[in-house]
DSSP file (Angstrom, degrees, kcal/mol; ACC not computed):
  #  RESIDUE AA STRUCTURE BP1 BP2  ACC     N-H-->O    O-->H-N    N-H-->O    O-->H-N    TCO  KAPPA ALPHA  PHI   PSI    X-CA   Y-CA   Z-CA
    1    1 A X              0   0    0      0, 0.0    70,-0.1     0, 0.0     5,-0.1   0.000 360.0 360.0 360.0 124.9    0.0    0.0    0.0
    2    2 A X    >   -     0   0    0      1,-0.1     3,-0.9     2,-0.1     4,-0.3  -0.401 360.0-121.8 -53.9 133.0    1.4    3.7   -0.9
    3    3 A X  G >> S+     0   0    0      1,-0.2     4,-0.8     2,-0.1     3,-0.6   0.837 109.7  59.1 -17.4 -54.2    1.9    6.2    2.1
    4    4 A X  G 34 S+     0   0    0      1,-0.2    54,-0.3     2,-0.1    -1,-0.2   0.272  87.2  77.2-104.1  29.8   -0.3    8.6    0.5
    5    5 A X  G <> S+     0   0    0     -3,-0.9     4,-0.9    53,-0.1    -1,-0.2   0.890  94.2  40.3 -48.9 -55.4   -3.0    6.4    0.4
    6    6 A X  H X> S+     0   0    0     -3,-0.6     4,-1.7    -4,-0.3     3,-1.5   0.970 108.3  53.9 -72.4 -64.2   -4.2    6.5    3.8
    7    7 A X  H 3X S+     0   0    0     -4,-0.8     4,-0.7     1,-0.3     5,-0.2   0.899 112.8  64.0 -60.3 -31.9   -3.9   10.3    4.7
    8    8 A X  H 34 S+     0   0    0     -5,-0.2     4,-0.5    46,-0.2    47,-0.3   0.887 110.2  28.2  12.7 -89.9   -6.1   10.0    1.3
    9    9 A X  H <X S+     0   0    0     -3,-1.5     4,-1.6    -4,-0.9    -2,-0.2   0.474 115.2  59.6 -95.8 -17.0   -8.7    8.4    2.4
   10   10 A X  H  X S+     0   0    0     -4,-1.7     4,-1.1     2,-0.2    -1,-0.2   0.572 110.3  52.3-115.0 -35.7   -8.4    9.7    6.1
   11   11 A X  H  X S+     0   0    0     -4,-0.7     4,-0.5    -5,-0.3    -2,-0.2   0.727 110.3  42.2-102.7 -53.4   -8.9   13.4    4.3
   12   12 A X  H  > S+     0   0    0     -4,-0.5     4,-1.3    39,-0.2    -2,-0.2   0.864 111.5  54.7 -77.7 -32.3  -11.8   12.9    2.3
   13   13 A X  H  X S+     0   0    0     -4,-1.6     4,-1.0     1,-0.2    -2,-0.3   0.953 120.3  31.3 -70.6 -30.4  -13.4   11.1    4.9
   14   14 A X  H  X S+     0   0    0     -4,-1.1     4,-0.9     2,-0.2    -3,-0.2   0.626 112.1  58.8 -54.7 -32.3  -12.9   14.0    7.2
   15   15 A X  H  X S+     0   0    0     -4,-0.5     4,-3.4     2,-0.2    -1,-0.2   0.712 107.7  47.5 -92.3 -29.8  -13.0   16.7    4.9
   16   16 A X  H  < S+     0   0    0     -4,-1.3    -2,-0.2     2,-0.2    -1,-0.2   0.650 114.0  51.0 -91.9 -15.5  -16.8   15.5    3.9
   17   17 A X  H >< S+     0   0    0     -4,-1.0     3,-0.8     2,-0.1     5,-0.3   0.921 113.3  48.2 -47.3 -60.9  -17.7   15.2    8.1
   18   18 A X  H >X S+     0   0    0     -4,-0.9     3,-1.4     1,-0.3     4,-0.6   0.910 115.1  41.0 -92.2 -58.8  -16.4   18.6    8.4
   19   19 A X  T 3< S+     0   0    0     -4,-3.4    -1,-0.3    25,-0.3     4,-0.1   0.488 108.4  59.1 -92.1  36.5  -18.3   20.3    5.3
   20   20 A X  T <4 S+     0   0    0     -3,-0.8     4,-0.4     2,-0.1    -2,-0.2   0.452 106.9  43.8-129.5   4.9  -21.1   18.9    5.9
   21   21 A X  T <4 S+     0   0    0     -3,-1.4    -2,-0.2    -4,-0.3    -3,-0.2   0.189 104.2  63.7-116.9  13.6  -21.5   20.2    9.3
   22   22 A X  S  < S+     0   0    0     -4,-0.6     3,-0.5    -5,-0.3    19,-0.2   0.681  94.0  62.4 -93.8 -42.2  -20.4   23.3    8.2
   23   23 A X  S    S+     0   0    0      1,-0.2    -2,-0.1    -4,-0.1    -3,-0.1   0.924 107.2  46.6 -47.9 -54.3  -23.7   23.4    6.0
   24   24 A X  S    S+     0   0    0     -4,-0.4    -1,-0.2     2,-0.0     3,-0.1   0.159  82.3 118.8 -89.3  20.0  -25.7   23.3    8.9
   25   25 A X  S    S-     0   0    0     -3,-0.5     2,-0.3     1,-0.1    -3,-0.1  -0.303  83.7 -76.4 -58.0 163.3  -23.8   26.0   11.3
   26   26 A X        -     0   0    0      1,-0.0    10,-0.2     7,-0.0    11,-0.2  -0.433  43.3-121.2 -27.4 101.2  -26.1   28.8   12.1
   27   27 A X        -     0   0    0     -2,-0.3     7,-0.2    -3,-0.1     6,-0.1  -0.686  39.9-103.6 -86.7 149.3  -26.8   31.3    9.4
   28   28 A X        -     0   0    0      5,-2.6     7,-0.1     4,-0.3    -1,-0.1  -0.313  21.3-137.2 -80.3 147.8  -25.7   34.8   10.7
   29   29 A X  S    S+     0   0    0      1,-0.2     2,-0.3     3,-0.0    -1,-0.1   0.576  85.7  43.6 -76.7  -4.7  -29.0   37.0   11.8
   30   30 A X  S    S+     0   0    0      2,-0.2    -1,-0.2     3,-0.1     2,-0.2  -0.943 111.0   4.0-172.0 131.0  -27.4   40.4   10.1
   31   31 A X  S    S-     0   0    0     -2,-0.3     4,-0.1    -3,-0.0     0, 0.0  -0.190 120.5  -6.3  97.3 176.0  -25.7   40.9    7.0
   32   32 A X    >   -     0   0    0     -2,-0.2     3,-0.6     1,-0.1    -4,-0.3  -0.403  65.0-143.7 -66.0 127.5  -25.4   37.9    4.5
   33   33 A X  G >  S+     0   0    0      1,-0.2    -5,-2.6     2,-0.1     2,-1.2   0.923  94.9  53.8 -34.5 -84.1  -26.6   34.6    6.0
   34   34 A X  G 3> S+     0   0    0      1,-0.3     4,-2.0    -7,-0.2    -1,-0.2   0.068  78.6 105.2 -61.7  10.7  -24.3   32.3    4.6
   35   35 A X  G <4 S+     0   0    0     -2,-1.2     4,-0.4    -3,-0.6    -1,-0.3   0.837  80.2  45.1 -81.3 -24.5  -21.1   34.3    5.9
   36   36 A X  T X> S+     0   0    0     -3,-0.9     3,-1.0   -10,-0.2     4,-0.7   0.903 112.7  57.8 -73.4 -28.3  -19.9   32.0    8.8
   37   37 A X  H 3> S+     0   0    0      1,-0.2     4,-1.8    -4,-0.2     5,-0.4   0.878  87.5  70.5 -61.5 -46.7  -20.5   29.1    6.5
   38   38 A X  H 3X S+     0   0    0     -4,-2.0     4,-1.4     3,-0.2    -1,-0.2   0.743  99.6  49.0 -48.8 -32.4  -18.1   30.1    3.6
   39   39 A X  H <> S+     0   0    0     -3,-1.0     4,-2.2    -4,-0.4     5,-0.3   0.964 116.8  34.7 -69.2 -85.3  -14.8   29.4    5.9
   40   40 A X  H  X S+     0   0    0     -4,-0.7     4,-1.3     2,-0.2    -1,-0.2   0.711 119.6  53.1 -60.1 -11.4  -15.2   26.2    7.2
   41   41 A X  H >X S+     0   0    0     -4,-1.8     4,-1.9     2,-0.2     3,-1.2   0.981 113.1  53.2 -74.5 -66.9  -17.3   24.8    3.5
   42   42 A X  H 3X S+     0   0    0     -4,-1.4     4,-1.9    -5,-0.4     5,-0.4   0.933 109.3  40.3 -51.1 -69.5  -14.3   26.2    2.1
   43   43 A X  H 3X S+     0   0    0     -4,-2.2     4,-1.6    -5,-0.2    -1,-0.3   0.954 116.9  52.6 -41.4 -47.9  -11.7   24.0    4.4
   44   44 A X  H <X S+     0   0    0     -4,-1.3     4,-1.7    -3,-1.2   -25,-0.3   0.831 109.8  43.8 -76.9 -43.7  -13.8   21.1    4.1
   45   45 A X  H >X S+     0   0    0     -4,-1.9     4,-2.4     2,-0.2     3,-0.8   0.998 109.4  55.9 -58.5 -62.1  -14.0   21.1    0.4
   46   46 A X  H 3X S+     0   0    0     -4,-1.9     4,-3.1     1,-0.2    -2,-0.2   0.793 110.4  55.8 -32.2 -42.5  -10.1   21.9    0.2
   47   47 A X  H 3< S+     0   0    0     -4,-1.6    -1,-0.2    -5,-0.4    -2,-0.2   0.897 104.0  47.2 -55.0 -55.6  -10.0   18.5    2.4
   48   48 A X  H XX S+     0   0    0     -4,-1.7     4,-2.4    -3,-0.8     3,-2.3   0.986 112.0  50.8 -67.2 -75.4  -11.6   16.5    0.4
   49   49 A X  H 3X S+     0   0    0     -4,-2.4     4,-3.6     1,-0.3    -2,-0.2   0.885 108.2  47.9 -42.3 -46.9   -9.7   17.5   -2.7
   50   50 A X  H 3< S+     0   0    0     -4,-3.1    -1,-0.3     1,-0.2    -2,-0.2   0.048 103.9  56.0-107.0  67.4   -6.9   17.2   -1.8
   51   51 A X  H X> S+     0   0    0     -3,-2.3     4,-1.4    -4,-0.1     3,-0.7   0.229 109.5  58.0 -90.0 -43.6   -7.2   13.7   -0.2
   52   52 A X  H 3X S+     0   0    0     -4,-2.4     4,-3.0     1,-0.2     5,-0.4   0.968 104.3  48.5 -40.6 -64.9   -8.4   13.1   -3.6
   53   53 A X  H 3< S+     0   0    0     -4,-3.6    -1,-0.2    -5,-0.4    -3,-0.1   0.623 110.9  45.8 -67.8   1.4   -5.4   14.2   -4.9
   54   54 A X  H <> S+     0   0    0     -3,-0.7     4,-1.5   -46,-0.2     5,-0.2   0.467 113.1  50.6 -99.6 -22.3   -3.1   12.2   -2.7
   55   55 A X  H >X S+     0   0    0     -4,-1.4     4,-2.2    -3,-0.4     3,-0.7   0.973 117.5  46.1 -76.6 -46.0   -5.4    8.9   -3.3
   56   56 A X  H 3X S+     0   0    0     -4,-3.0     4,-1.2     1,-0.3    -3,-0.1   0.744 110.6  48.6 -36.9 -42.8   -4.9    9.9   -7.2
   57   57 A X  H 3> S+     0   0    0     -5,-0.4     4,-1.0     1,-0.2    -1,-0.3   0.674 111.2  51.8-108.1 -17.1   -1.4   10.5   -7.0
   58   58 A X  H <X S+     0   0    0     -4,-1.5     4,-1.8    -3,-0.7    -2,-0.2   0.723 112.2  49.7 -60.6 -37.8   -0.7    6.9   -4.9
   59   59 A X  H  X S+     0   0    0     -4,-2.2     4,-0.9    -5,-0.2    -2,-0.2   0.871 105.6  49.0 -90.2 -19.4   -2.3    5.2   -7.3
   60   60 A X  H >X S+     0   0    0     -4,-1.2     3,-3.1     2,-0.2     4,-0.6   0.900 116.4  46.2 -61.3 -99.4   -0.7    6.6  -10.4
   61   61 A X  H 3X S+     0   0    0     -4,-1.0     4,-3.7     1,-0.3    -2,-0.2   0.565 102.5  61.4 -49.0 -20.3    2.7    5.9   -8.8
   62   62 A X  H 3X S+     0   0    0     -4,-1.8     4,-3.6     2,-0.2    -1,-0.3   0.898 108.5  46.1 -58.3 -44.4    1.6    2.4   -7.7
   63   63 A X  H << S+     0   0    0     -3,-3.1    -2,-0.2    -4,-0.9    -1,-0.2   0.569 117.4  43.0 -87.1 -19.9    1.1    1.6  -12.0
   64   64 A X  H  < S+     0   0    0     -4,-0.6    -2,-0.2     2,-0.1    -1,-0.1   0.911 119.1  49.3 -91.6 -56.4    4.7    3.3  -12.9
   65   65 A X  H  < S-     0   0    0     -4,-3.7     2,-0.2     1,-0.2    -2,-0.2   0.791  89.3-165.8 -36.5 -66.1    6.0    1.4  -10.0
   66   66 A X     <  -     0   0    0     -4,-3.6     3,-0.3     1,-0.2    -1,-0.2  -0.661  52.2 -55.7 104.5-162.5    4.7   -1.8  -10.7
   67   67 A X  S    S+     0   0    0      1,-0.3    -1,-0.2    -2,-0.2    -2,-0.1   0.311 122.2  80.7-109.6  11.0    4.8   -4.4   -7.5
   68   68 A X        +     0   0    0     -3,-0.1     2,-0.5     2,-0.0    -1,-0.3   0.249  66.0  90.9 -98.2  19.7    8.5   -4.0   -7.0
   69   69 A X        -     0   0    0     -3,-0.3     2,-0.3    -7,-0.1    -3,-0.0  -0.934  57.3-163.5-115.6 141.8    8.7   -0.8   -5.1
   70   70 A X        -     0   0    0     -2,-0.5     2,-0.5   -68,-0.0    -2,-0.0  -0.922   5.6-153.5-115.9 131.5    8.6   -1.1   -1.2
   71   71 A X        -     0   0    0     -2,-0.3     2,-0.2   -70,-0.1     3,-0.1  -0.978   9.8-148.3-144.2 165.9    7.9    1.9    1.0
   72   72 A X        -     0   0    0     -2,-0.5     3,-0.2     1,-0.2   -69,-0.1  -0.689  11.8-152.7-112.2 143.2    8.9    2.5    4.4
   73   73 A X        -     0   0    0      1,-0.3     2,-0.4    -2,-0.2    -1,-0.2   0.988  66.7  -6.8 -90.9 -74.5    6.2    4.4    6.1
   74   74 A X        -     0   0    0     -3,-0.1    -1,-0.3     5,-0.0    -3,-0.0  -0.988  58.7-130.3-140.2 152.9    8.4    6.1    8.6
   75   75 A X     >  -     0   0    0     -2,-0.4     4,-1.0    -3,-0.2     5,-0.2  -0.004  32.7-112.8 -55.2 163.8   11.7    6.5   10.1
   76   76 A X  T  4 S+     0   0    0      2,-0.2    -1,-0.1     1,-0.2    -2,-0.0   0.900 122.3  50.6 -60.2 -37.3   13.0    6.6   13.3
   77   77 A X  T >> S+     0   0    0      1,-0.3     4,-1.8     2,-0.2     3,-1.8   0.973 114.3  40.2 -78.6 -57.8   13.8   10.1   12.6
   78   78 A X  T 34 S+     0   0    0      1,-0.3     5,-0.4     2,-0.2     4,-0.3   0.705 111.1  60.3 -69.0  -9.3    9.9   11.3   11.3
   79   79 A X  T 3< S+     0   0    0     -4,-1.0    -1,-0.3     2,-0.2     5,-0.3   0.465 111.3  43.2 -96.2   4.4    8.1    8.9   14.4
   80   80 A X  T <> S+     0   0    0     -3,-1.8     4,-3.2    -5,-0.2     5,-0.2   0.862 112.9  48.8 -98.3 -54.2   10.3   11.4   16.6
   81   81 A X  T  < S+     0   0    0     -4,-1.8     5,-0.3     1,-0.2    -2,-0.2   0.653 117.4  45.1 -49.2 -21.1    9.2   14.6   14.4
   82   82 A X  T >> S+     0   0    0     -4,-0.3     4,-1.8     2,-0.1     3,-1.2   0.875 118.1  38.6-101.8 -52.2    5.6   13.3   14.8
   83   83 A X  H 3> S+     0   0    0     -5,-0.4     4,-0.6    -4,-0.2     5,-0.5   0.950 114.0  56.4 -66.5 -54.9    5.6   12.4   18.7
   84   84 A X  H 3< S+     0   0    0     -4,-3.2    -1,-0.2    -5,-0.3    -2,-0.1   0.619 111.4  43.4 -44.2 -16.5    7.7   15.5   19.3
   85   85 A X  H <> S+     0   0    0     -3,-1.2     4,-3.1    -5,-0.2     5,-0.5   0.599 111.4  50.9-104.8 -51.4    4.8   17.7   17.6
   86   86 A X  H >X S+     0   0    0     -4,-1.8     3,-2.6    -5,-0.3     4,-1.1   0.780 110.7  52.2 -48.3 -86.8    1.8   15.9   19.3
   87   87 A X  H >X S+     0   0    0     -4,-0.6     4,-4.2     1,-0.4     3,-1.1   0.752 114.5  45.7 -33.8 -61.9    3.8   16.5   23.1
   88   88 A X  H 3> S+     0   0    0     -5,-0.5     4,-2.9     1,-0.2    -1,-0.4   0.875 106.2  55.9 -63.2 -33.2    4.1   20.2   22.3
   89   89 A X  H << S+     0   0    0     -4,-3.1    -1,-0.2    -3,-2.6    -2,-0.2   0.662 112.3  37.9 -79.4 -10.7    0.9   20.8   21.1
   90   90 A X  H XX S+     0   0    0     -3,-1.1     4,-2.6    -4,-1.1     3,-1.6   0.791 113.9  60.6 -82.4 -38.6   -1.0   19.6   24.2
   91   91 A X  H 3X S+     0   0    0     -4,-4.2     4,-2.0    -5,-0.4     5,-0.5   0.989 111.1  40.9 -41.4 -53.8    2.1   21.3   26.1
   92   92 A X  H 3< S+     0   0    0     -4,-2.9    -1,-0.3    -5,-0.5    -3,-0.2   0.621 114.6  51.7 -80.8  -8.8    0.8   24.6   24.2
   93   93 A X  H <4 S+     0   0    0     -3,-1.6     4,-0.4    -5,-0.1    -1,-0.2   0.960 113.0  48.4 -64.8 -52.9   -3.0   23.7   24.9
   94   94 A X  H  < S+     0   0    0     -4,-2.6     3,-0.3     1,-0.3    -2,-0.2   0.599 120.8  28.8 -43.9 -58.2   -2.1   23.2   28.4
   95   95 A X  S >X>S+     0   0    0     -4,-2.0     4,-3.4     1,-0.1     3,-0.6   0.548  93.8  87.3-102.2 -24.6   -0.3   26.3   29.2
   96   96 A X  T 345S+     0   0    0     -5,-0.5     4,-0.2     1,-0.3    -2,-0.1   0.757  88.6  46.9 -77.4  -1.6   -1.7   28.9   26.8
   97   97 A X  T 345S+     0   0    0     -4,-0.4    -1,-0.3    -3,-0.3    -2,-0.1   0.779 120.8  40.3 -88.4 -15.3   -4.9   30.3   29.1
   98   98 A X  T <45S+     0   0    0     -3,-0.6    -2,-0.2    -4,-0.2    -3,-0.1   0.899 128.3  27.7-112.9 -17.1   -2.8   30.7   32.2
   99   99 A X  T  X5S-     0   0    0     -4,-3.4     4,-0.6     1,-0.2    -1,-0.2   0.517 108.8-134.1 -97.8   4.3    0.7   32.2   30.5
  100  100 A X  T  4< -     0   0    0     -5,-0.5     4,-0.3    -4,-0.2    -1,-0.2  -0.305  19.5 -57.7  85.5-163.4   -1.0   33.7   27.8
  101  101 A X  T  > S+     0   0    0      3,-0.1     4,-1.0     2,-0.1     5,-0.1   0.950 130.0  37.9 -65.9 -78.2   -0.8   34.3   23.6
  102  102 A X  H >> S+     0   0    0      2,-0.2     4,-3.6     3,-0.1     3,-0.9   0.751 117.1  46.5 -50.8 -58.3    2.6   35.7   23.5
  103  103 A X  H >X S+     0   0    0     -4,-0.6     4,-0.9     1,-0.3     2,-0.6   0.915 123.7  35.8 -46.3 -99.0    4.7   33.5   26.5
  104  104 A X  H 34 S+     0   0    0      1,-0.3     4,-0.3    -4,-0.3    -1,-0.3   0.347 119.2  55.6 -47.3  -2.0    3.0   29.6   25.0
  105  105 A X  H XX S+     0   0    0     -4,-1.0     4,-3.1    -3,-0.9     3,-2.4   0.876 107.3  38.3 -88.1 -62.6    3.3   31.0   21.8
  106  106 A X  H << S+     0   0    0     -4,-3.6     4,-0.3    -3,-0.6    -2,-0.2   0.634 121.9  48.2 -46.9 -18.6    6.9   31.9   21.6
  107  107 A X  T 3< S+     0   0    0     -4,-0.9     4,-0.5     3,-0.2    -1,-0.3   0.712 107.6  56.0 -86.5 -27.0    7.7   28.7   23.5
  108  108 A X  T <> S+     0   0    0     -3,-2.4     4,-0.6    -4,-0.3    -2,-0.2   0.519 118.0  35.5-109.5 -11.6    5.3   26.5   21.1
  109  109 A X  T  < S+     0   0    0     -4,-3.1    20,-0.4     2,-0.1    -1,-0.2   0.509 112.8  56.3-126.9  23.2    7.3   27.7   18.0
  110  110 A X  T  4 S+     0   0    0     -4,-0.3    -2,-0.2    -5,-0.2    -3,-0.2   0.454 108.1  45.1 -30.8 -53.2   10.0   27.8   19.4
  111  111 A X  T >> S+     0   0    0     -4,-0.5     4,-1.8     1,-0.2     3,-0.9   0.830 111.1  55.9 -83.4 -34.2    9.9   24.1   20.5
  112  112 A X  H 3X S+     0   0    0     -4,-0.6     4,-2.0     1,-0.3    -1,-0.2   0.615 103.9  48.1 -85.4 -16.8    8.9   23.2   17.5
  113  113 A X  H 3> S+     0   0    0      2,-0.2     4,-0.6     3,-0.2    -1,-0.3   0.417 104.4  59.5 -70.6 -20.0   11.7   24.8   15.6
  114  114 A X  H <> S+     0   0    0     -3,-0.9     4,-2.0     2,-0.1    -2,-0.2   0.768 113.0  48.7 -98.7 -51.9   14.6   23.1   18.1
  115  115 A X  H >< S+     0   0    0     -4,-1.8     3,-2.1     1,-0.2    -2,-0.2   0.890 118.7  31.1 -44.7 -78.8   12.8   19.7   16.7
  116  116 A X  H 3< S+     0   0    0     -4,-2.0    -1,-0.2     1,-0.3    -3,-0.2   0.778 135.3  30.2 -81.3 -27.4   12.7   20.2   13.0
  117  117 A X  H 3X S-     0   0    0     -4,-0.6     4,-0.8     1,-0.2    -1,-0.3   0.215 101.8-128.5-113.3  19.9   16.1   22.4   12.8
  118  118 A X  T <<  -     0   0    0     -3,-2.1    -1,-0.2    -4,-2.0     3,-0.0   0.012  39.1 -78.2  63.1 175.3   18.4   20.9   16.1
  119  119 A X  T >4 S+     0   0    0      1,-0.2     3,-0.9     2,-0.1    -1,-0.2   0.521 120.0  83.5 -95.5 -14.8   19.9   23.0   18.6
  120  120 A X  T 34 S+     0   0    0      1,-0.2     2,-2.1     2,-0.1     3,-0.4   0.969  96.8  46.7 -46.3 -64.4   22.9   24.0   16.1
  121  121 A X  T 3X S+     0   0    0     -4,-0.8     4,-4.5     1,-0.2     5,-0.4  -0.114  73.8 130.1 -79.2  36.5   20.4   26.7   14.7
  122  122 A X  H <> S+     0   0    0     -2,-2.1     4,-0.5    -3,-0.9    -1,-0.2   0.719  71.2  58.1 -86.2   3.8   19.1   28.3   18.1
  123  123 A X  H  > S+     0   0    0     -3,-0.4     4,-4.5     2,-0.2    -1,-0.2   0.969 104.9  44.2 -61.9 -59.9   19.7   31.4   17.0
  124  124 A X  H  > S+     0   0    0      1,-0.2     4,-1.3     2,-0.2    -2,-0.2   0.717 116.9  51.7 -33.4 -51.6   17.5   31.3   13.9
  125  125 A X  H  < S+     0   0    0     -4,-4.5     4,-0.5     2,-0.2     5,-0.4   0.843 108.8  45.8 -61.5 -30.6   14.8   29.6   16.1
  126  126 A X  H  X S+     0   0    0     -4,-0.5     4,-3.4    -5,-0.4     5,-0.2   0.965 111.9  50.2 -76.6 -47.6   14.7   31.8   18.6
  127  127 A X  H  X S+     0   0    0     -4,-4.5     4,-2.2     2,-0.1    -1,-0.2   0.927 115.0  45.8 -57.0 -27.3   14.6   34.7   16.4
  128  128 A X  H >X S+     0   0    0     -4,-1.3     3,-2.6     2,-0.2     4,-0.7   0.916 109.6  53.6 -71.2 -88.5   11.7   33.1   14.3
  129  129 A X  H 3> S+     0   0    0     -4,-0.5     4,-1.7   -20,-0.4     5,-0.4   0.608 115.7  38.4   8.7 -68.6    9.8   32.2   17.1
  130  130 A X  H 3X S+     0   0    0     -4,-3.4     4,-0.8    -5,-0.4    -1,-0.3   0.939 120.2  44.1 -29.3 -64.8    9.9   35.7   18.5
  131  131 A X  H << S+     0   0    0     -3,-2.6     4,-0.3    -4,-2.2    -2,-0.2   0.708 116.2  44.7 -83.5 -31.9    9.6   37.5   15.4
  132  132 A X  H >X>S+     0   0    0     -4,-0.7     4,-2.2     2,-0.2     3,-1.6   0.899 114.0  56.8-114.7 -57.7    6.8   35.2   14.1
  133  133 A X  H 3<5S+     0   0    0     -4,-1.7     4,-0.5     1,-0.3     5,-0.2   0.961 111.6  41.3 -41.1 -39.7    5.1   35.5   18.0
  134  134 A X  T 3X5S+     0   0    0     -4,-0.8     4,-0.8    -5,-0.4    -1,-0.3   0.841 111.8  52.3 -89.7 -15.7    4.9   39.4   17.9
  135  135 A X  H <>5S+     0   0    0     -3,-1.6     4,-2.1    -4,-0.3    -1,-0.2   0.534 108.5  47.4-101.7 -11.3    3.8   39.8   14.6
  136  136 A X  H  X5S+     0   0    0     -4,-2.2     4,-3.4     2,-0.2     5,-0.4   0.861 116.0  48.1 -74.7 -66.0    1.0   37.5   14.9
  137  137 A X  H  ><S+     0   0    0     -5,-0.6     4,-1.8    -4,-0.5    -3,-0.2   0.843 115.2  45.6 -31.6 -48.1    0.1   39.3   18.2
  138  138 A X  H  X>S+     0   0    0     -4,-0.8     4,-2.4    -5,-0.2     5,-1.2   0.927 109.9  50.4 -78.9 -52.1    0.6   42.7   16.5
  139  139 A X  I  X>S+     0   0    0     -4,-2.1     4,-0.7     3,-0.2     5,-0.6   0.852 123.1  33.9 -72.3 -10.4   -1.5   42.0   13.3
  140  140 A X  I  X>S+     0   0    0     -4,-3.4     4,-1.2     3,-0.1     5,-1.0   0.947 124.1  44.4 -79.1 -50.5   -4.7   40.5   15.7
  141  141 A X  I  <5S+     0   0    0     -4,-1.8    -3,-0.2    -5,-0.4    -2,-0.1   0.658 129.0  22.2 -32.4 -46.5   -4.1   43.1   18.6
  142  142 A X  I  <5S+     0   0    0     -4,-2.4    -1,-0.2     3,-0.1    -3,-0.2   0.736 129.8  28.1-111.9 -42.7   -3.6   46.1   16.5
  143  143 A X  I  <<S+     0   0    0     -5,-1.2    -2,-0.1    -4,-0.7    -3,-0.1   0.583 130.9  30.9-110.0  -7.0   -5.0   46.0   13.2
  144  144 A X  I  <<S-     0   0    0     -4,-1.2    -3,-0.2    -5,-0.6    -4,-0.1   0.656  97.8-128.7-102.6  -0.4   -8.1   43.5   13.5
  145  145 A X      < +     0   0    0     -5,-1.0     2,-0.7     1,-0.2    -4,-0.2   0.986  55.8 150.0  52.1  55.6   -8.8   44.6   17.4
  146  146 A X        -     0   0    0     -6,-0.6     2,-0.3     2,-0.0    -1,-0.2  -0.995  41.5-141.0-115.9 108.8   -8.7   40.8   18.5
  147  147 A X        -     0   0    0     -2,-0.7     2,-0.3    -3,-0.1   -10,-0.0  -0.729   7.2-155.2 -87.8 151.7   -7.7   40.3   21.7
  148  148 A X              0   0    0     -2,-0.3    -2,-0.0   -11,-0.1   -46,-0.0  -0.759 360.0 360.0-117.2 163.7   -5.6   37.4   22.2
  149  149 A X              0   0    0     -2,-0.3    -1,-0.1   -53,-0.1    -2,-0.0   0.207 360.0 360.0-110.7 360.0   -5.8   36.2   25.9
């Protein structure tokens, strides 16, 4: 079975859950109905295509392959990247009402930046992290009036 088979199939089924409760959200009482509905129909379609296009694109390479290609699902190195993402992102559920946007943020891409690029490059993470923290902050905070908690 190809790799991108499953996250495929996993993608259309998910992506057709997801807009099809998205059809039945609440239409807003002022102003065009159908305006909360366009975002998430829109994600949900995008899901479904392309999980189509990953089921498409395994099975095309399956027919060039032939039965002689073997593939290795993952590595030691990507089951680390994957377990390593999951831990921080409950870490950053966990933390982010009582230390705030800015603190769990800079720490949750941050952390995730010492994973995918080692501790040789903690300059470059740290600055990204920062820079990426504060400008997120700035463009809800300041020009949409969003306060982030």
């Amino acid at each position: 079975m190809h790799p991108d088979l499953i996250p495929g199939i996993i993608s259309v089924i998910f992506g057709t859950v997801y807009a099809s409760q998205a059809i039945v959200l609440p239409k807003a009482n002022i102003g065009n109905p159908w305006a909360p509905i366009y975002f998430p129909l829109s994600l949900g379609v995008l899901l479904v295509a392309f999980g189509i296009g990953l089921i498409l694109k395994a099975r095309a390479e399956k027919r060039s392959a032939g039965k002689a290609a073997k593939h290795v699902y993952f590595d030691r190195s990507s089951l680390f990247l994957i377990a390593g993402t999951i831990v921080i992102c409950v870490l950053y559920a966990m933390i982010f009402e009582k230390v705030g946007f800015i603190i769990a943020t800079m720490l949750f891409v941050g952390s995730l930046l010492f994973i995918v690029n080692g501790i040789k490059s903690w300059k470059v993470n740290t600055i990204t992290g920062v820079t990426f923290t504060l400008v997120i902050w700035y463009i809800f905070e300041k020009l949409f009036y969003i306060n982030l908690p």
